[in-house]
Each structure stands twice: as C-alpha cells, then as structure tokens.
C-alpha positions, 0 to 999 in steps of 0.5 A, spaced: 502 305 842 506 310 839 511 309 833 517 314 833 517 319 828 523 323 826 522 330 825 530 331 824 529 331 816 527 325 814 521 325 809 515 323 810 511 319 804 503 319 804 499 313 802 493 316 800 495 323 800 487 327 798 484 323 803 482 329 808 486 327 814 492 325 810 492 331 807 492 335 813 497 333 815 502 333 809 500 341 809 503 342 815 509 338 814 510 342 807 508 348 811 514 347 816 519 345 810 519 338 810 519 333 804 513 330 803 510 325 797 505 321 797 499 318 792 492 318 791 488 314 787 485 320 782 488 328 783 482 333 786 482 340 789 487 337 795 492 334 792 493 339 787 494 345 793 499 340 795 502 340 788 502 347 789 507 347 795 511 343 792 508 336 795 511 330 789 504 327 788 503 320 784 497 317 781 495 311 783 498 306 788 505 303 785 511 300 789 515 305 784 512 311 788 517 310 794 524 313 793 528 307 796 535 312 796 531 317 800 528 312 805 522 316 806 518 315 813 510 311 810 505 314 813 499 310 811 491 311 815 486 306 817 483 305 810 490 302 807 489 295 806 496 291 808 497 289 801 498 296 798 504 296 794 507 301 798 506 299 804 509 292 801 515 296 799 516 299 806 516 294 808 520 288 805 526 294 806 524 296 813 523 303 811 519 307 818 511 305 817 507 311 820 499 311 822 497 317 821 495 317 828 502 316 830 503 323 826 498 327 829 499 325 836 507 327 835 505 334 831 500 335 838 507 335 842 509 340 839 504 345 840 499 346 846 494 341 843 486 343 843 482 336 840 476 336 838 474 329 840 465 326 840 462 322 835 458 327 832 459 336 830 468 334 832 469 338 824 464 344 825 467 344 833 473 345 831 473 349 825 469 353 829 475 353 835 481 355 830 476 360 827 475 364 834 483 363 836 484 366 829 479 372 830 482 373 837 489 374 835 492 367 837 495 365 831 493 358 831 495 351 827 489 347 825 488 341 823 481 339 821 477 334 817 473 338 812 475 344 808 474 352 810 475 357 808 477 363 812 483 359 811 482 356 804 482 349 806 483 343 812 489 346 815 493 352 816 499 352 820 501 358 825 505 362 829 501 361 835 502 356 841 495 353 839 493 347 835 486 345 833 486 339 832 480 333 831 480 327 834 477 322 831 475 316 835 473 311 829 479 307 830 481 308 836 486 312 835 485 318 838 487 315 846 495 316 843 493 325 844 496 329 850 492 335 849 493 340 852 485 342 852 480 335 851 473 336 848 467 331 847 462 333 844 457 327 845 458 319 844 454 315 842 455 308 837 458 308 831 463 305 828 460 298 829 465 296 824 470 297 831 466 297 836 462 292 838 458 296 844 457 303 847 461 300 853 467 300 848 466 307 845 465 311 852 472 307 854 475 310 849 473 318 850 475 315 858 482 313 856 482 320 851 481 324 857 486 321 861 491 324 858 488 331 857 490 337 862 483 340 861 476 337 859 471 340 856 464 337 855 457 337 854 451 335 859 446 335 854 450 328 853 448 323 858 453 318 856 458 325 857 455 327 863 454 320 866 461 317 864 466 323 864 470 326 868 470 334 866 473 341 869 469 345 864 462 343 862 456 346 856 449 346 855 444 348 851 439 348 858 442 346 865 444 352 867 449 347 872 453 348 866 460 352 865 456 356 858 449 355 858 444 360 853 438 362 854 433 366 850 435 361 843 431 363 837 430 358 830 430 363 826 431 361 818 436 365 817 440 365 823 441 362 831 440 367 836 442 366 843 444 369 850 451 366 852 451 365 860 459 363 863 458 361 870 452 365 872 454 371 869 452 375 862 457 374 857 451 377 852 448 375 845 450 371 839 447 370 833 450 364 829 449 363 820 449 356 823 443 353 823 439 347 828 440 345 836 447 342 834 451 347 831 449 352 838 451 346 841 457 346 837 459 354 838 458 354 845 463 348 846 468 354 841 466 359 846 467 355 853 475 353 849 477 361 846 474 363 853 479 359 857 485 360 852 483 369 853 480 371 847 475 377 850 468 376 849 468 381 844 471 379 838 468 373 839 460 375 838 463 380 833 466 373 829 460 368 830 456 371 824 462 371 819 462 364 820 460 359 814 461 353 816 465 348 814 465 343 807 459 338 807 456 340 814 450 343 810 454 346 804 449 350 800 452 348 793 448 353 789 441 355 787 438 352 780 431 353 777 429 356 785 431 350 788 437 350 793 441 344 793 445 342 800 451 338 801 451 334 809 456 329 811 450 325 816 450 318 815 448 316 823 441 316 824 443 322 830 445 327 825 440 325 819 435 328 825 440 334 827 441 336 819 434 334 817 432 339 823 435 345 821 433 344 813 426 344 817 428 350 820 430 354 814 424 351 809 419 352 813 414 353 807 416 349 803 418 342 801 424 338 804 427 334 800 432 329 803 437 324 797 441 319 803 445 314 801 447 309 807 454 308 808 457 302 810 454 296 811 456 295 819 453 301 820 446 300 815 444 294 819 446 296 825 441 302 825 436 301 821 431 301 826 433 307 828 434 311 821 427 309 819 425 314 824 429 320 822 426 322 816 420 325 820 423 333 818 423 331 811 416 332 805 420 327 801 425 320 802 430 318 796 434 312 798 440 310 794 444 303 793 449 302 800 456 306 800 461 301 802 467 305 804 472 299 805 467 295 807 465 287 803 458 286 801 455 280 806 448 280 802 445 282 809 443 289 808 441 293 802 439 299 800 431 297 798 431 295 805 433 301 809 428 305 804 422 299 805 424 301 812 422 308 812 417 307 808 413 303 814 413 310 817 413 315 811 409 316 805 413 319 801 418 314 800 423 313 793 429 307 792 433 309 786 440 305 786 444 308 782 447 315 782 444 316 775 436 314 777 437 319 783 440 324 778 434 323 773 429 323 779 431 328 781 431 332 775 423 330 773 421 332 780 423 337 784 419 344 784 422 351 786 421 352 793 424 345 795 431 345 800 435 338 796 439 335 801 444 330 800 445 326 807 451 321 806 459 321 807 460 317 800 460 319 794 452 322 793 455 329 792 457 327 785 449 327 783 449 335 785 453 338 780 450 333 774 442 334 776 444 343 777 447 342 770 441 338 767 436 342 770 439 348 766 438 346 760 
C-alpha cells in the first residue's frame, strides 16, 4: 500500500541520505526545487554533491536533525531500524513517514516510467537504458543504484517524458510501481532474509508486471520465460525472441555481436562491457530505446562509448602491472558471470579473486552453490562474512565458506580481516594478475591501501 506524498511544497528530510538509492531520489527532489535534508552516518562523494545543490546534510543520526517548525515528510528505506532517533521523532509528532518506495513510486507517476526490475544486471540495465535514451535525444530522467559517469552520478533528471528508474525487489517493494515499460532481467533467490522460496520471489515479479503497460523479458531465464507474461522478449540464442544476436564473439577488450529484431538485421554492436551477462544486458537496452524510437544508428554508434557503471567491474587502476577491479557480486550467479568476464580478459595470466560473503541469510543459503563458482579464478581469497543489518547466529563463517571452496579448489586463502587480505595481497600478487574484489560490503576499502602500499 502506497503512502501519500505531498509534492505541493512540503519538504522532504532523508534518513540515511548517502545510501545510493536515498540518494538518488533526493538529487531529483533538489533538482526539481524542493527543500530537502537529510542524515548519514559519515559524509562521502554522495552526500557531498548533494551539499552542493543546497541539500542541508547532518552527521550522524539525532532527533535534533528534524526541524519541527517546518514538518518535514521523513523519508526512511528498509535499512532503517524503527528505533532510529529520527524516525522516533517523527513519529512521536505525526510528521508523514515516507518509504523510499513510496517516493519512487509517486516520481514514476510523473513520468512514463521504464523499471528495470530481475535479480541481477537491474544497475548495468538501467544505466545502459538512460544512456541509449540519452545518446537518442530523449532527454530522460534517471533514477539508478550506482554511479555513472556520463552523467556524473546516480541520478540526473530531464526534461524528456522518460524516466529510467530501477527496481529493486529485495524487499518487495517494487510491486507499488506503475510503469509504463516493465523490464525482468532474470529471477532467481536472493533475499533470503525476505523470501522464504523461489516461489515468493517469481510472485512478486508476477505482481510487478501487473501494473505495467508493457513487459520486456528474457528467455534465457526459465523462470522468466516459464512464469511471465511478456509483449516483448530477448535472448542470447532463441531466435523465437524479439532481439536475439548472432555471431558473438568474447574478446579481451570488447563483445562483439550481430542484433536481430524480429527476424530482421538490425546490424553489429560492439560493447566495452564485457561477459555473456552484460550482452544480455545491452540487448534488454536495446529491445527498450527500439521501442521508445531511438534509430538503430545512434544506438550502435553509443554502445562502445559505454563505461559501465560503478562497482560492475569497476577497474580502480593499475599498480605495479597488476590491475585492480571493483564488482558488486555477492550471489553465487554473478560471482560465476563476473569471474567469466575477468577470464575473458586475463586470459594469459592470472585471476585473482578477493570475496567477502555478505550477509549471513544469504552465506548459508548458497554455500553449496558458492563453492562452485570459483572455477574462472587461479586464486580464492575469503574474508570474514559482511553483516549488512543482519545478527551474527554462529551458524556460518567466513572460514567455512573458504573450506567450502576448498573442497573444489586448491588454491584457497581465508583472511578475515580487511588488513590480513590487504597485507596478503601486497606479498603475493604478480604483474600480470586481474585482482577482482566480489562483495557488496565494504571490501573495496582494501584496494586504495593495497595500491598505495604496492607503491612504495
């Protein structure tokens, strides 16, 4: 159920305001003229480019933050503990408390919404979507969970009638969006700590596409394919779909493939991206700025020019000839996708993958299937478990899941701590090896530190 938000004027205050999708949101707010606030526990990048717009921004979490005289509508997500002095406050004097959902959902209104919805590749998607509407002329708004920097951020708000918006099933929420153009990537379990079964999660994406206009999905999915009614469909082999390719080649330095639109030759793309996943994530982009009238053209002429977005294999830099990568996988399916594409480019030389499982629920949920994913990597290196907002039950560690590995594996390394891995590192890594940090914790703190030390 949706709550009510008041865009008359009201302003709007941001419980957690850096996280990357609070965040967003408040860019298109200030963007739009609205006064916004809000508080993070530590000032970043984020916070500060809202600080910019004239965004008030408080350190730290206090009751005080909230300016009573104004009665600002709270907004808070799903990582917000009830006890937050903020939300408390609010709420002892009835001030309108927002989910961020709720928030999206009413910006979606407002626009002809396109959602990116699937468990994995919804950042690359989208980005990829407003990047093609943005090299097509549309003008569009964005709304994305990672940075980019064609248009230096996470956000960027338009004067087109598009808005590229992702949408994120990890709490459910994503069934409050009317969207114009619906997309489903893939579905699979992942939040165990929401879901119980797979079962729950397809009824969510089932519900999300009742209320789109159009749905676009992929058939290399067979939960998608089995379980979603789709109007337009994209595949990476079955040339029953929409969009399919042919002629695909892996290189090192780029994807290469022929686009085929309903039996007809669109022509070739080649794509800086790199791996099976992220063609199958161009062509999702493709099947929506085709349908929204972007000419063929300026899309083949704009898929080389993409960079990707942050941590989706982010290279951070070069030190010493080893090359050091940033990638936001943390469920067995994408460690294999992401691990694939490091195999694809280093292919002579040594893949070195650092991961840090994250959350508990999700760890001993998929242990079996994370012992298997490994196989693309020359070298394992496990960390302690991230908790995220999760309570340590003593039922799963980190030294578990690298014994896990290890019964497949032989190159196997557990180091708990940010500073064994960094220290690890710094002692074993040879010119020629593609580090990749897996993990949607705070693991990418090790690669500024390790480069540095390397230096010296």
């Amino acid at each position: 159920m949706l709550n009510p938000v008041d865009f008359s004027g009201k302003p709007f205050h941001f419980v957690g305001i850096g996280g990357i999708g609070m965040s967003a949101i408040a860019y298109i707010l200030a963007k739009q003229g609205f006064t916004v606030s809000g508080s993070d526990l530590s000032s970043n990048r984020i916070t500060q480019k809202l600080q910019g717009l004239g965004v008030k921004v408080f350190q730290g979490h206090n009751a005080s933050n909230i300016d009573l005289a104004i009665a600002p509508q709270v907004v808070c997500s799903t990582a917000i503990n009830q006890q937050n002095p903020e939300f408390q406050v609010a709420l002892a004097n009835g001030l309108p408390i927002l989910h961020r959902s709720d928030l999206l959902a009413a910006l979606i209104e407002q626009f002809q919404a396109i959602a990116v919805a699937g468990t994995h590749g919804k950042t690359t998607t989208s980005s990829l979507v407003g990047f093609l509407l943005l090299q097509g002329g549309l003008d569009p708004s964005i709304v994305i969970g990672g940075e980019v920097s064609a248009w230096e951020g996470n956000a960027r708000l338009g004067n087109g009638k598009y808005l590229v918006a992702e949408a994120d099933e990890s709490d459910g929420t994503l069934v409050k969006f009317s969207s114009h153009i619906g997309i489903i990537t893939n579905i699979e379990l992942d939040h165990t700590d929401h879901y119980h079964s797979l079962e729950q999660v397809i009824e969510t994406f089932q519900a999300f596409t009742k209320r789109c206009n159009l749905v676009i999905g992929c058939l290399d999915c067979p939960n998608v394919k089995a379980h979603i009614h789709t109007d337009i469909t994209y595949s990476l082999s079955d040339s029953t779909a929409d969009y399919y390719v042919t002629q695909v080649q892996y290189n090192p330095s780029d994807t290469q493939a022929l686009v085929i639109e309903r039996g007809e030759t669109l022509g070739k793309i080649s794509l800086g991206l790199l791996g099976k996943h992220n063609l199958s994530n161009a062509l999702a982009a493709i099947a929506v700025a085709r349908h929204v009238g972007v000419e063929w053209s300026a899309i083949a002429d704009a898929l080389p020019d993409f960079a990707g977005a942050s941590r989706r294999f982010e290279i951070k830099g070069v030190q010493n000839g080893i090359t050091f990568v940033d990638d936001y996988a943390h469920h067995p399916s994408e460690v294999i996708a992401t691990l694939a594409s490091a195999r694809q480019q280093n292919t002579g030389d040594r893949v070195v993958a650092i991961f840090q499982p994250h959350r508990y629920s999700r760890t001993q949920r998929f242990l079996s299937e994370f012992s298997n994913s490994f196989t693309d990597a020359d070298l394992v290196i496990v960390t302690d478990i991230y908790a995220a907002s999760e309570t340590n039950d003593g039922k799963i560690t980190g030294a578990q899941v690298a014994s896990a590995i290890a019964s497949v594996h032989d190159q196997v390394h557990y180091l708990p701590t940010l500073k064994d891995v960094q220290d690890f590192l710094v002692k074993n890594l040879n010119s020629g090896d593609l580090a990749v940090f897996l993990g949607a914790g705070n693991l990418n703190q090790a690669i500024a530190p390790t480069m540095q030390a390397m230096a010296l």
